[in-house]
Every structure is written in structure tokens, then in C-alpha cells.
C-alpha positions as semicolon CSV with decimal commas, in nm:
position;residue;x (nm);y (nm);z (nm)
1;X;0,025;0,205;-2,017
2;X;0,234;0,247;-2,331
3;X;0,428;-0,099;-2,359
4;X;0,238;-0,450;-2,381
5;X;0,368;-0,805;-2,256
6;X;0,100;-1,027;-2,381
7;X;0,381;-1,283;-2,170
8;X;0,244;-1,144;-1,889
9;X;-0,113;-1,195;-1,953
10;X;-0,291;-1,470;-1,700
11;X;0,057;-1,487;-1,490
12;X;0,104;-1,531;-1,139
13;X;0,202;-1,233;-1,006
14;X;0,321;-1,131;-0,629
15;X;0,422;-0,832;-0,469
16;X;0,463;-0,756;-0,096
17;X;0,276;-0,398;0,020
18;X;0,067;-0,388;-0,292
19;X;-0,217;-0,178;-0,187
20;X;-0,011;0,153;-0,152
21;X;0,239;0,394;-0,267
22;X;0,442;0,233;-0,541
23;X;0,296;-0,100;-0,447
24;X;-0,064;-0,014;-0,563
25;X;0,092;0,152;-0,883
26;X;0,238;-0,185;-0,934
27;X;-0,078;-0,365;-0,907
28;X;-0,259;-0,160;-1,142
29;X;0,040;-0,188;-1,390
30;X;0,009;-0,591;-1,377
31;X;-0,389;-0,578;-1,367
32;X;-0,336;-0,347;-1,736
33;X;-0,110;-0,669;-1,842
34;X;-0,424;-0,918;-1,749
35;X;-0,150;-1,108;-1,488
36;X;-0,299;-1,245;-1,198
37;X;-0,210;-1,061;-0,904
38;X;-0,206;-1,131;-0,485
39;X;-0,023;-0,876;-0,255
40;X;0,021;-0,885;0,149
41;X;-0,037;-0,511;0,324
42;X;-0,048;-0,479;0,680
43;X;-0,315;-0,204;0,612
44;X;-0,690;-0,336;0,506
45;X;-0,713;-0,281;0,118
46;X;-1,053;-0,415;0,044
47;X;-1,126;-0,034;-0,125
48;X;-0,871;-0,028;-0,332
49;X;-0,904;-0,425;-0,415
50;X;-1,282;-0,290;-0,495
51;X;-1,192;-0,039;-0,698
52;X;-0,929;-0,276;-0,902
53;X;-1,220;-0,510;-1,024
54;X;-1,444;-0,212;-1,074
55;X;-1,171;-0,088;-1,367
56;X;-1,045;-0,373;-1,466
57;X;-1,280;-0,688;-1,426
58;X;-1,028;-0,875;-1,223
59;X;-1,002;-0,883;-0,846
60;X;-0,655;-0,876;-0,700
61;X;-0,607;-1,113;-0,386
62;X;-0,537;-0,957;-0,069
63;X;-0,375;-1,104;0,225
64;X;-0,378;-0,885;0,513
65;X;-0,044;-0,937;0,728
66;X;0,259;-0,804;0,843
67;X;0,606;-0,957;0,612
68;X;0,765;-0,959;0,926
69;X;0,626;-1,280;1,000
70;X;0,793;-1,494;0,815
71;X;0,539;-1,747;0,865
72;X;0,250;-1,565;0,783
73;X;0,469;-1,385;0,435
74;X;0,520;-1,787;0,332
75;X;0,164;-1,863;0,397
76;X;0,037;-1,599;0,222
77;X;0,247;-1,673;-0,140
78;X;0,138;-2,026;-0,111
79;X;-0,243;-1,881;-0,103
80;X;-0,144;-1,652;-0,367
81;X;-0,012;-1,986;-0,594
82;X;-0,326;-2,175;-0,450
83;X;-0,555;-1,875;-0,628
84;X;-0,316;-1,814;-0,943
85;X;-0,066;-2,099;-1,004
86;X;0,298;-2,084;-0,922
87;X;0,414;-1,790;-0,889
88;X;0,623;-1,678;-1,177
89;X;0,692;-1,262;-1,061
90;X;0,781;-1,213;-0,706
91;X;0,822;-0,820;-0,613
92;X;0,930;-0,761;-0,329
93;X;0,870;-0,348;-0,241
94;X;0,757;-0,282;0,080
95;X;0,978;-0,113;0,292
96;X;0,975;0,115;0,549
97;X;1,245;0,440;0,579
98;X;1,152;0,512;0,892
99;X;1,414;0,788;1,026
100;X;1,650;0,751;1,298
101;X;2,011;0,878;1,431
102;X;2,247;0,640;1,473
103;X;2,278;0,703;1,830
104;X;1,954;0,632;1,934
105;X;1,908;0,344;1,747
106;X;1,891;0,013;2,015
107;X;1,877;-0,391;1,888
108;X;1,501;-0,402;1,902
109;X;1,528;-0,097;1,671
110;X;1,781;-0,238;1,447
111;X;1,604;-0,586;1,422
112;X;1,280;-0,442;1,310
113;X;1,426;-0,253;1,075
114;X;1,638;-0,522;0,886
115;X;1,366;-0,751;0,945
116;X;1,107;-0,522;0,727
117;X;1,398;-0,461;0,459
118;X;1,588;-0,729;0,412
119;X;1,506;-1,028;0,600
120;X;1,165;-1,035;0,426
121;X;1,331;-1,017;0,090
122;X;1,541;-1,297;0,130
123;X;1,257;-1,513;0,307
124;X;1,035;-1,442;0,020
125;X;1,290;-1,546;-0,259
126;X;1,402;-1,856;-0,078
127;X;0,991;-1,954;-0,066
128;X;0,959;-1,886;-0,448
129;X;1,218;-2,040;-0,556
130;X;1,089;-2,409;-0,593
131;X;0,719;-2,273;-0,763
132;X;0,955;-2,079;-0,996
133;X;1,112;-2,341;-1,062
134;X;0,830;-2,580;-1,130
135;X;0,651;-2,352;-1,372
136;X;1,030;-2,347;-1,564
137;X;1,146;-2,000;-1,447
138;X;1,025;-1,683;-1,330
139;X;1,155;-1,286;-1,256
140;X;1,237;-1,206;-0,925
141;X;1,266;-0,756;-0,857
142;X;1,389;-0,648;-0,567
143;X;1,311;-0,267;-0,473
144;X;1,639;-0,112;-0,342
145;X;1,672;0,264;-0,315
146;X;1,902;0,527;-0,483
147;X;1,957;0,652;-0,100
148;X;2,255;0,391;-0,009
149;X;2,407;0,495;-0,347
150;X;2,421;0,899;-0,237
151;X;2,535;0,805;0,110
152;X;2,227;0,959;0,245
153;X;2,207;1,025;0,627
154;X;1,911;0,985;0,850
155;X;1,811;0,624;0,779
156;X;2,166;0,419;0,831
157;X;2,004;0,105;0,857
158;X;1,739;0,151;0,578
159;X;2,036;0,238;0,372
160;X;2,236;-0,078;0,502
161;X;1,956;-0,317;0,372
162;X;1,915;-0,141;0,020
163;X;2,314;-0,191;0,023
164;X;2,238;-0,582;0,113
165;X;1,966;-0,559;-0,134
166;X;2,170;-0,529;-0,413
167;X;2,427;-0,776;-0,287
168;X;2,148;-1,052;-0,246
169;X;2,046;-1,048;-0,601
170;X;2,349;-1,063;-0,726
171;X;2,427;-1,386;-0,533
172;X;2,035;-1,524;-0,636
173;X;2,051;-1,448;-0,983
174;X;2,387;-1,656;-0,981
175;X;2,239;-1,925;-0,748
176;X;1,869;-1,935;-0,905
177;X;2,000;-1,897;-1,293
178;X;2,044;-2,243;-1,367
179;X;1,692;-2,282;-1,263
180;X;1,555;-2,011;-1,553
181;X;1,484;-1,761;-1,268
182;X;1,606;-1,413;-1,301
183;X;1,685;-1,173;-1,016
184;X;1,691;-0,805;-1,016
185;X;1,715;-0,523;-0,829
186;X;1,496;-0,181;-0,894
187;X;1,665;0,122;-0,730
188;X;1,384;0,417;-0,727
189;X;1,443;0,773;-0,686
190;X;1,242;0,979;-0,462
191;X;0,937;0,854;-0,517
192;X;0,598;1,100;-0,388
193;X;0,369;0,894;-0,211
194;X;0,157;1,019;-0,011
195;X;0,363;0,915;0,290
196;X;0,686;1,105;0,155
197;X;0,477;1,349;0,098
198;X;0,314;1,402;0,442
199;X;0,624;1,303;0,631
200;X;0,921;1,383;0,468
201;X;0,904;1,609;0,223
202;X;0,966;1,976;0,302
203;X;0,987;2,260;0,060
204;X;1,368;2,250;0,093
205;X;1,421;1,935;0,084
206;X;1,206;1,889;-0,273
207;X;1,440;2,216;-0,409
208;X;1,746;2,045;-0,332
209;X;1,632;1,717;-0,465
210;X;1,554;1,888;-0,780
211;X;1,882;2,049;-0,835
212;X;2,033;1,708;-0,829
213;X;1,794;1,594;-1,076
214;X;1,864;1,594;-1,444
215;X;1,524;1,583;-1,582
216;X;1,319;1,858;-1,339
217;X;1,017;1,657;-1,246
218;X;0,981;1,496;-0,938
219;X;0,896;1,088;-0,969
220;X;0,553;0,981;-0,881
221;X;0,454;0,585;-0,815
222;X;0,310;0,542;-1,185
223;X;0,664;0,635;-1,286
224;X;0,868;0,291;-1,152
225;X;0,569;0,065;-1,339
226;X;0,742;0,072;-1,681
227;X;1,032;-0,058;-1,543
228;X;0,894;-0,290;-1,299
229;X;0,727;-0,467;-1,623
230;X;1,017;-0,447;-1,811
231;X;1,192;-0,683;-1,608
232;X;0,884;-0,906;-1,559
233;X;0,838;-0,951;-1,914
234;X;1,076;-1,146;-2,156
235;X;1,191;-0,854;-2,307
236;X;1,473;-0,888;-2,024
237;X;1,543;-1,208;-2,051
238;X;1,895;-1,209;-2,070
239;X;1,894;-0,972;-1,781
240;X;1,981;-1,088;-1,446
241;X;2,206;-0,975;-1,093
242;X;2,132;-0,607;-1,230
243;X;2,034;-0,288;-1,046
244;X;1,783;-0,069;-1,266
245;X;1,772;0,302;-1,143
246;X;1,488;0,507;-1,185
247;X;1,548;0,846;-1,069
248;X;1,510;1,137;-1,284
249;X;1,905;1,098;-1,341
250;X;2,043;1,154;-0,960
251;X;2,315;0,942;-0,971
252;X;2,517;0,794;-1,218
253;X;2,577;0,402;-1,241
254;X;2,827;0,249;-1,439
């Protein structure tokens, strides 16, 4: 941790798929502030909520379910503000880039996909919005991806959502701004979790990553925290409807 929001200390925090990849990087950055923090994973996290409390004295609240309820994502933030208070930082970063050609792709397909990475986001802003604003404003991130912005193939509805992830928050942080709330986007690189890792990323593909790169180190989870703070904390409060790109310099926004 090199940066401290004592703003962030004893907040309500929220993130969707918090006990893995980027997601558990994000919990441990907010645990390091002293927020508060609750996160929904399909997967059981009671280790890694064990180890949390172990290192840092407070227990993050896990809600085991799948964001693709919508019922169950809803009921889980209000047991998250039931625990913690309104919450006042939404994340919303799972996501799932699940490969697929275009012509094999059928509406069950499409549906699941779109419901994972971008219906959930929406769902999950329109719940927060009315905590938010009770508690007089919050910060909203929404993880997007750098992959819609280099036309990637492979994933055309994974990059379709990121696309409609960007649009959303622009149309939020206008909606939700009279209300104090601020709504960004956060467009990682490629990030190496240990699911890119084991399922996606070949020797060739890294190399040719790399040479697109302007600083020649891949990006690890620990390396979208910073940012993801940033944005929670008031030091961006006059931010809003932005995309912030973390990416070791792939592309080039502007």
C-alpha cells in the first residue's frame, strides 16, 4: 500500500466476485484502508475470508451467490448495508471472458453472457443508488476491459458489454450526479490471475502482449488496487462518467 484515504476508513464497501483474481486484490486493498467490506462469489471463500481477519483484524462479509440472480445480487447488498451501513463504494468486477466464435454462439449463450457482464452492473447500480444517496453520496467503479478498445476477437459479446460498460456510466454519472454519487469506469489490461493464467495465456500470446506494451511487465491483480482506491477516495471527487485504463500503456485514450 503506498497511498492512504483515511476517507475510506470504517466505509461501506461492496464489490461483486471479491474472493478472487482482481476481486480478492480489491478486498485486501480496502481491508489496508480499514473500510468495511462484503463481496458475493459464486465460489465458497471462507479461506480466504479466514485469512483476511487473520492479517488484518477485520472479517470481510461473504455472501455466497451467483450475480446472475438479480434477486439474490439485491439481497445480498442489502445484507452487506445491514452489516456495514449504506453502502457508499459499489465495485462491480466480476466478469467472465469466457471464449466463443461468433458462429456458435446461440440466445441461451448470449443471455448468460450479457447477463454476467452487464445486466448485473446495471442491477447493482440501480439497487445502490437510494443507500448512496441516503448516506449523501458515494463512488460507483465499473470494471470494463481494454479488450473492446483493441477490437479484440474471440469474446464478441464480452467485448459488447465492456463497450456498454462504458456507455452506462456515462449515462449514471449524469443521472446519479445530482445525488453526490460518482460513476466510473476502470478499464484493466491483461490482468494474470490465475485463471488467465491457466486458461488463456500461452507463451505467444504473453510475447505479443508484451510488444504492445509500453512498460515490459505484465499486470498482476495488486496492480488495478491503486486505482481502484483512487476513485473511491475523495481525491477524485470531481471525477465522474470517466474510463481509467490500467494497462501497462496498450492503448492510447484521449
Amino acid at each position: 500500500m503506498t497511498a492512504t484515504y483515511s476517507e475510506l476508513s470504517g466505509a461501506s464497501v461492496y464489490i461483486t466476485g471479491g474472493g478472487s483474481g482482481i476481486g480478492a486484490s480489491l478486498t485486501e486493498g480496502f481491508l489496508q484502508q480499514g473500510a468495511k467490506v462484503a463481496f458475493i462469489g459464486r465460489s465458497d471463500a471462507t479461506a480466504f475470508v479466514d485469512e483476511m481477519e487473520e492479517k488484518y483484524g477485520s472479517r470481510p462479509l461473504f455472501i455466497q451467490g451467483d450475480i446472475t440472480d438479480i434477486a439474490a445480487l439485491k439481497a445480498s447488498m442489502d445484507a452487506a448495508a445491514a452489516a456495514h451501513g449504506p453502502i457508499t463504494t459499489l465495485v462491480n468486477n466480476a466478469a467472465n471472458d469466457k471464449r466463443h466464435e461468433t458462429a456458435k454462439v446461440d440466445e441461451e449463450f448470449w443471455d448468460w453472457m450479457i447477463a454476467i457482464n452487464l445486466k448485473a452492473y446495471f442491477f447493482a447500480c440501480q439497487h445502490v443508488h437510494p443507500m448512496m444517496t441516503a448516506a449523501g453520496g458515494g463512488s460507483i467503479i465499473n470494471f470494463s476491459s481494454i479488450s473492446y478498445m483493441m477490437g479484440n476477437a474471440g469474446y464478441p459479446i464480452y467485448t459488447a458489454a465492456n463497450s456498454g460498460i462504458n456507455g452506462m456510466t456515462r449515462s449514471l454519472a449524469r443521472e446519479f450526479g445530482p445525488d453526490r454519487i460518482r460513476v466510473n469506469a476502470l478499464a484493466p489490461g491483461w490482468v494474470l490471475t490465475e485463471k488467465q493464467r491457466d486458461l488463456w495465456a500461452t507463451e505467444e500470446g504473453l510475447a505479443a502482449h508484451m510488444d504492445r506494451m509500453c512498460l515490459k511487465e505484465h499486470l498482476e491483480p495488486a496492480d488495478i488496487v491503486g486505482g481502484t482506491l483512487f476513485l473511491a477516495s475523495d481525491n477524485s471527487k470531481a471525477m465522474t462518467g470517466q474510463s481509467l485504463v490500467i494497462d501497462g500503456g496498450v492503448v492510447v485514450t484521449g
